[in-house]
C-alpha positions as CSV (number, residue, x, y, z in Angstrom):
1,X,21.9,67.5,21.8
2,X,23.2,66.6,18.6
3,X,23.0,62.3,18.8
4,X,19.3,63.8,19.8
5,X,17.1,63.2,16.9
6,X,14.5,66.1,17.6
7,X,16.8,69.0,18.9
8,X,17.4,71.0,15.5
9,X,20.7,72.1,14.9
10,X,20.0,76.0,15.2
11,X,19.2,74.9,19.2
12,X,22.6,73.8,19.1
13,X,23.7,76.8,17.4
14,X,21.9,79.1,19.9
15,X,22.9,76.8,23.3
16,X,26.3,76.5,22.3
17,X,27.3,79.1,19.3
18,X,28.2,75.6,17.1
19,X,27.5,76.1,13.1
20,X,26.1,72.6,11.5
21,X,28.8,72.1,10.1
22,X,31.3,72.4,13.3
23,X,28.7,70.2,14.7
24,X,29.5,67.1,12.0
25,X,33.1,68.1,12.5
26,X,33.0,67.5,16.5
27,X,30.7,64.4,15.9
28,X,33.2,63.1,13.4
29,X,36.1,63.2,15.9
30,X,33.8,62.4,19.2
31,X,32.4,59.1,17.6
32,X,34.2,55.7,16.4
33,X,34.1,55.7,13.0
34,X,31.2,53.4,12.4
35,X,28.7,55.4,15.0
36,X,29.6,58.3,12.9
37,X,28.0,56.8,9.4
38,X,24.9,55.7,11.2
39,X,24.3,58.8,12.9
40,X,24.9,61.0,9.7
41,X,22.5,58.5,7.6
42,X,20.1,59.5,10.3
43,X,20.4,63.1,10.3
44,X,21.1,64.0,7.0
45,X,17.6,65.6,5.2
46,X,15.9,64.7,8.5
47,X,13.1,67.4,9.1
48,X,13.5,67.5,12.9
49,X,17.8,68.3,12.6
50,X,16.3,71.4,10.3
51,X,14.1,74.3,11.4
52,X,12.8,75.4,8.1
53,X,11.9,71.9,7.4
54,X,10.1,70.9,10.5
55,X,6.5,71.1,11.2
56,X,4.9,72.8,14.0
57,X,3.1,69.2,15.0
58,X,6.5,68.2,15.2
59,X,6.7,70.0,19.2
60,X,9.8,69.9,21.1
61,X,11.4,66.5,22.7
62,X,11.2,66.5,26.6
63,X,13.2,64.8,29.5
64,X,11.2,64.6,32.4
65,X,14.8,64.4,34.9
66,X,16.0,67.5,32.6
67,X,13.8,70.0,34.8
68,X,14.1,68.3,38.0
69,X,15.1,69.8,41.5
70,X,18.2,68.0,43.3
């Protein structure tokens, strides 16, 4: 949810009781060093990663094998 660019970080919050900050914390230690940067340049200030800053037009991302019956 969080490499996701769409899924703002109070989902993660709610889904999995993670603060944004433990979020960068288990992102720094998850990813190599280099995937870290990149995917912190991406997030930070990005309007999707933060409820109060995203727009309704914005909608929700969707996985069409997320909802499927095995």
């Amino acid at each position: 949810m969080a490499w996701e660019d769409r899924t703002p970080f109070s989902a993660i919050e709610h889904s999995f009781g993670l603060s944004e900050s433990d979020v960068i914390d288990l992102m720094r230690k998850e990813l190599k060093p280099s995937s870290f940067r990149l995917w912190r340049q991406r997030v930070t200030g990005r309007d999707t990663k933060h409820q109060a800053k995203r727009g309704f037009e914005v909608g929700r991302a969707y996985c069409k094998t997320q909802y499927k019956p095995r």
